[in-house]
KELOVEX-317110 format. One record per residue: x, y, z of N, C-alpha, C in turn; residue number from 1; residue in one letter. Coordinates in Angstrom, 2 decimals, always signed. Layout:
REM residues N
{neast: X	nnorth: Y	nup: Z	caeast: X	canorth: Y	caup: Z	ceast: X	cnorth: Y	cup: Z	k: NUM	r: A}
...
This chain:
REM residues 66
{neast: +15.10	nnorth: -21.48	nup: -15.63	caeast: +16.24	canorth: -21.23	caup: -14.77	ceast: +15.75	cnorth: -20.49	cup: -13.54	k: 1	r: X}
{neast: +16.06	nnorth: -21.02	nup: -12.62	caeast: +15.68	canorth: -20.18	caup: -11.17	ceast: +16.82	cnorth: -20.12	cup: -10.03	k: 2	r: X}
{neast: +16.68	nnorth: -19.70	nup: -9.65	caeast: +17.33	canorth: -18.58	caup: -8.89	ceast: +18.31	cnorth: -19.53	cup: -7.76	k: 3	r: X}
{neast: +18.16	nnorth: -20.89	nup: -7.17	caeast: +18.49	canorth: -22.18	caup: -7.00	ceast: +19.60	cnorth: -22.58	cup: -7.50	k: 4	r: X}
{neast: +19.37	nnorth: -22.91	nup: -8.53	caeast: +20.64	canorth: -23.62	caup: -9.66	ceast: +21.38	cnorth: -22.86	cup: -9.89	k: 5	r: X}
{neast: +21.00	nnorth: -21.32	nup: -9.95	caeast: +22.38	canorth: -20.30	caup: -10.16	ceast: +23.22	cnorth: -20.34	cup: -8.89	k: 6	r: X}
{neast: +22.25	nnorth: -19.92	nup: -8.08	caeast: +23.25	canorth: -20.21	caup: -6.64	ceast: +24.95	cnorth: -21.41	cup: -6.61	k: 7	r: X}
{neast: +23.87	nnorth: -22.67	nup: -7.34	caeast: +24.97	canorth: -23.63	caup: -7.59	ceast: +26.18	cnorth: -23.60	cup: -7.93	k: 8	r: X}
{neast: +26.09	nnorth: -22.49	nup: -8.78	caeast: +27.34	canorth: -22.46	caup: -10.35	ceast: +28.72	cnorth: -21.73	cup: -9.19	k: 9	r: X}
{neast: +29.48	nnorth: -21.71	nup: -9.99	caeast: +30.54	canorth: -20.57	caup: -9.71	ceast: +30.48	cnorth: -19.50	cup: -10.45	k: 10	r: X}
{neast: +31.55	nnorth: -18.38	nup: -10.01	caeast: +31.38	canorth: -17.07	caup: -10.39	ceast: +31.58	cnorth: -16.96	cup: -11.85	k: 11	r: X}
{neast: +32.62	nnorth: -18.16	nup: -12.36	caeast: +33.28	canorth: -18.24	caup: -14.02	ceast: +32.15	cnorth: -18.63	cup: -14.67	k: 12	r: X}
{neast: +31.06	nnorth: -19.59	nup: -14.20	caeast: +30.14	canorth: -20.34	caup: -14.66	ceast: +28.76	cnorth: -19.52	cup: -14.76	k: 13	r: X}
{neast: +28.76	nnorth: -18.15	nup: -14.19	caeast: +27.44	canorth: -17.47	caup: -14.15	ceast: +27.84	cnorth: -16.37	cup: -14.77	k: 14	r: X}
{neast: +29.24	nnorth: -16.34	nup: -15.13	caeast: +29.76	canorth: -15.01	caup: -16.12	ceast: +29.43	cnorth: -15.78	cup: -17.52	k: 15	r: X}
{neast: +29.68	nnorth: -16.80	nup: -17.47	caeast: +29.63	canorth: -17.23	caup: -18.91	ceast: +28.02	cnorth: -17.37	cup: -19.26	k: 16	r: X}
{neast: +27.43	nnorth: -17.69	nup: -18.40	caeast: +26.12	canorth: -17.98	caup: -18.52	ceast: +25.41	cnorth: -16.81	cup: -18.78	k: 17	r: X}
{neast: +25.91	nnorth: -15.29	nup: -18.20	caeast: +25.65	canorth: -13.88	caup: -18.43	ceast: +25.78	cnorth: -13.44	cup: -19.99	k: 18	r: X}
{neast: +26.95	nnorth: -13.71	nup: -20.21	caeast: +27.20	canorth: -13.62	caup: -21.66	ceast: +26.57	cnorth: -14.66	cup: -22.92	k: 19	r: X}
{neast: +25.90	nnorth: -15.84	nup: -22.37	caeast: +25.18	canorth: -16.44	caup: -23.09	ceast: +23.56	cnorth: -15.59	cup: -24.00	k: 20	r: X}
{neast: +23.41	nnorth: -15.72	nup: -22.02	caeast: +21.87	canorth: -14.61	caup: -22.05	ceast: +22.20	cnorth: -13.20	cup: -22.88	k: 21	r: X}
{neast: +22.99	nnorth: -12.20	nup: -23.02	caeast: +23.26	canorth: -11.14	caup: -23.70	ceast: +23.26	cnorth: -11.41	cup: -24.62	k: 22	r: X}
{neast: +23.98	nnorth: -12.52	nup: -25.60	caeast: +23.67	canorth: -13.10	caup: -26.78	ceast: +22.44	cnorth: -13.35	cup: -27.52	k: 23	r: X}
{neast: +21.97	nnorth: -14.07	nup: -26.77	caeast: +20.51	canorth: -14.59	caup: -27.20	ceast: +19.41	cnorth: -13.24	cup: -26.84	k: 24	r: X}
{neast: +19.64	nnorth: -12.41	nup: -26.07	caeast: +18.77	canorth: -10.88	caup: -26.07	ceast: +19.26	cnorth: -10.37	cup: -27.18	k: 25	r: X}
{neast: +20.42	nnorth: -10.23	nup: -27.82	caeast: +20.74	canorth: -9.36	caup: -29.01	ceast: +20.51	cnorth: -9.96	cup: -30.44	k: 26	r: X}
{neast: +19.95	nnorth: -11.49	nup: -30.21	caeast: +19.41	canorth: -12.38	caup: -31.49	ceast: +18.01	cnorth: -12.17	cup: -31.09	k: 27	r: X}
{neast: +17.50	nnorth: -12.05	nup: -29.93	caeast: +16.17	canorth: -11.82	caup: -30.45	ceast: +16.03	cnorth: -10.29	cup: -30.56	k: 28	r: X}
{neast: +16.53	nnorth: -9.35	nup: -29.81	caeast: +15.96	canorth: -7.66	caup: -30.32	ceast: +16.40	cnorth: -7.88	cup: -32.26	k: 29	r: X}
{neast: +17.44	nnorth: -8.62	nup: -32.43	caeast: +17.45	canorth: -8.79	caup: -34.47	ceast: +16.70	cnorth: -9.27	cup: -34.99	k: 30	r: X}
{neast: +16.22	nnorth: -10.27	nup: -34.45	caeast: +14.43	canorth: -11.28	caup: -34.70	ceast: +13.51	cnorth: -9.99	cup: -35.05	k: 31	r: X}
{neast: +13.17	nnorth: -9.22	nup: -33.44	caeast: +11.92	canorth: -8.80	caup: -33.76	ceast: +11.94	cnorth: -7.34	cup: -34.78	k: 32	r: X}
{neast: +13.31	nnorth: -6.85	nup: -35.01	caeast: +13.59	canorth: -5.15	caup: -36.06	ceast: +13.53	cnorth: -6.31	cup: -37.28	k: 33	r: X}
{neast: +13.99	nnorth: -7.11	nup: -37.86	caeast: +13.54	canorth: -7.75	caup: -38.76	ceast: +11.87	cnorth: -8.60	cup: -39.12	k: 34	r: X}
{neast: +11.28	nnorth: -8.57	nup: -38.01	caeast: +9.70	canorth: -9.09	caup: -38.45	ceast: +9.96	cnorth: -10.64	cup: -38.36	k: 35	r: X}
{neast: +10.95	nnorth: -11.59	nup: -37.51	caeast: +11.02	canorth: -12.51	caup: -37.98	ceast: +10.31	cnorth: -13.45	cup: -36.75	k: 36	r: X}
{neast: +10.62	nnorth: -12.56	nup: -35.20	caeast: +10.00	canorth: -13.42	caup: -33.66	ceast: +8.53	cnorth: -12.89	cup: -33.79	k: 37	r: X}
{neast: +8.52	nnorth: -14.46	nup: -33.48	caeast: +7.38	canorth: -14.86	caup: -33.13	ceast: +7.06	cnorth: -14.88	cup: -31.87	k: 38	r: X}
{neast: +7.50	nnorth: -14.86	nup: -30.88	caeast: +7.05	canorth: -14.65	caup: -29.53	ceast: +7.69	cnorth: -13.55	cup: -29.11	k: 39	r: X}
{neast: +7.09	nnorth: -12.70	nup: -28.73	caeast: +8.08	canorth: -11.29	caup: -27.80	ceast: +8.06	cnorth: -11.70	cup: -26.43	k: 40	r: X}
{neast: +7.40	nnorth: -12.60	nup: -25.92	caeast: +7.72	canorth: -13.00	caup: -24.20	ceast: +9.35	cnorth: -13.50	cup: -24.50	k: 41	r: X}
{neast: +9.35	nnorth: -14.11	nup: -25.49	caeast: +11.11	canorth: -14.66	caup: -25.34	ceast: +12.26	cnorth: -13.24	cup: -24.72	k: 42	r: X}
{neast: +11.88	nnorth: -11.95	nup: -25.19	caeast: +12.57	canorth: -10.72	caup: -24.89	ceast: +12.50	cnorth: -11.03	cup: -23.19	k: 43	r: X}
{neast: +11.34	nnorth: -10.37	nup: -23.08	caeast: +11.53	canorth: -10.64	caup: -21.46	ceast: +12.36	cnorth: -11.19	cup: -20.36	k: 44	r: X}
{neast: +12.00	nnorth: -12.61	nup: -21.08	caeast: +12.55	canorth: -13.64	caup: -20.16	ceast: +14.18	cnorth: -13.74	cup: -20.21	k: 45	r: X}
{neast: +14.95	nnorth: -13.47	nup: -21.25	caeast: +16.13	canorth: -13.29	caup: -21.47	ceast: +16.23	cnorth: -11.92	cup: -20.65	k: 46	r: X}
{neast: +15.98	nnorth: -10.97	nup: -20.97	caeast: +16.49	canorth: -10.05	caup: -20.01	ceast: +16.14	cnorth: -10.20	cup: -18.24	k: 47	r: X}
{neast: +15.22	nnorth: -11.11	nup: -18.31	caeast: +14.52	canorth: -11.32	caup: -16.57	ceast: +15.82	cnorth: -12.24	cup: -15.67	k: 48	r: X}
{neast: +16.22	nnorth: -13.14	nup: -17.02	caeast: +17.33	canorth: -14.41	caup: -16.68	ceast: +18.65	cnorth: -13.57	cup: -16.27	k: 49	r: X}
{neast: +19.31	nnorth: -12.64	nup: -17.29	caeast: +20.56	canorth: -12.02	caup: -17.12	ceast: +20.21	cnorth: -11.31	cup: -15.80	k: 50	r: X}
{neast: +19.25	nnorth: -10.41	nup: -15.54	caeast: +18.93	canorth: -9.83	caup: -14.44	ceast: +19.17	cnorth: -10.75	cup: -12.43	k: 51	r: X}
{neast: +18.56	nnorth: -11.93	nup: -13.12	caeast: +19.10	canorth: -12.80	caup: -12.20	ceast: +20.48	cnorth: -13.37	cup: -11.75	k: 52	r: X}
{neast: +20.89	nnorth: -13.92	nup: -12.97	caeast: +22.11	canorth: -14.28	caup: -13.01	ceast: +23.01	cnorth: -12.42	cup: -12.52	k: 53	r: X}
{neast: +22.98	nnorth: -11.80	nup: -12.68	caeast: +23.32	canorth: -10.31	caup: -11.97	ceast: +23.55	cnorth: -10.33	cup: -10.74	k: 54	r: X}
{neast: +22.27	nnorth: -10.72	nup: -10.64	caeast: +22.15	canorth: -10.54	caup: -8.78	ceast: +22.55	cnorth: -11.78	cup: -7.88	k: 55	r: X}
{neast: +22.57	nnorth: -12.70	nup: -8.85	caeast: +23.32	canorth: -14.07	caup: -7.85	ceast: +25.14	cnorth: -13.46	cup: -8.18	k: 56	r: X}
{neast: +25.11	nnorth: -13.09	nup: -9.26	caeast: +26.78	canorth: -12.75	caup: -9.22	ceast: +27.56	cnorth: -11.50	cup: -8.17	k: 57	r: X}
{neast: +26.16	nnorth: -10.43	nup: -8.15	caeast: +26.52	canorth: -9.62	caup: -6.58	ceast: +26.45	cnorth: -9.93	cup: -5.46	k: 58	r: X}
{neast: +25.58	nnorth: -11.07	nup: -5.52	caeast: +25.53	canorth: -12.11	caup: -3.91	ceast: +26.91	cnorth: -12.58	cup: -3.58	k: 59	r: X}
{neast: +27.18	nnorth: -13.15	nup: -4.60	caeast: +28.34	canorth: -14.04	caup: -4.32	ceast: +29.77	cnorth: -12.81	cup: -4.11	k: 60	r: X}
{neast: +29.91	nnorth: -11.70	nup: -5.09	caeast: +30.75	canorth: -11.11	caup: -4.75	ceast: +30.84	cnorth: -10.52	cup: -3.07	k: 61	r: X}
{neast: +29.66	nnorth: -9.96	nup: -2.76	caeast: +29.60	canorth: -9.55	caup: -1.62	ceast: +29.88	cnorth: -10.22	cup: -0.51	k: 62	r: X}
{neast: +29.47	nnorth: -12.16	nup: -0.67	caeast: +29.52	canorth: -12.48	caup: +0.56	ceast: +31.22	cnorth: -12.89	cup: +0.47	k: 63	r: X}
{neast: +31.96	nnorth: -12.59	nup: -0.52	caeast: +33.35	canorth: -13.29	caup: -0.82	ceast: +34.43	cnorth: -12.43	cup: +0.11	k: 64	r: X}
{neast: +33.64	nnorth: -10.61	nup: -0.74	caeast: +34.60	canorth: -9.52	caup: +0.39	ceast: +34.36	cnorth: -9.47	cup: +1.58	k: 65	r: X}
{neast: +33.18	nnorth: -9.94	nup: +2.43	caeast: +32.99	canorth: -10.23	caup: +3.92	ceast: +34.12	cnorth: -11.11	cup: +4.61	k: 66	r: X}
């Protein structure tokens, strides 16, 4: 996911997509306190994604109140 295609979405469509990513960060931090992930880059990247999706959602708010 890059930073492009979020631009695309709407604001309903990158909230939901926010709450996807929070999901899947709170199945893997349960993965790895259980011993079960196998990759810890997956952590990262879920929190790197919501982080994005963040900041395309303050873009958009900001340029809306202009």
């Amino acid at each position: 996911m890059n930073a492009k295609e979020l631009r695309d979405k709407t604001p309903d469509q990158l909230r939901e997509e926010l709450s996807n990513l929070k999901k899947e960060s709170f199945n893997l931090r349960f993965q790895q306190a259980t011993g079960q992930l196998e990759n810890s880059a997956q952590i990262r990247a879920a929190r790197r994604n919501a982080a994005r999706v963040k900041t395309i959602l303050n873009e958009k708010a900001k340029s809306a109140a202009e």
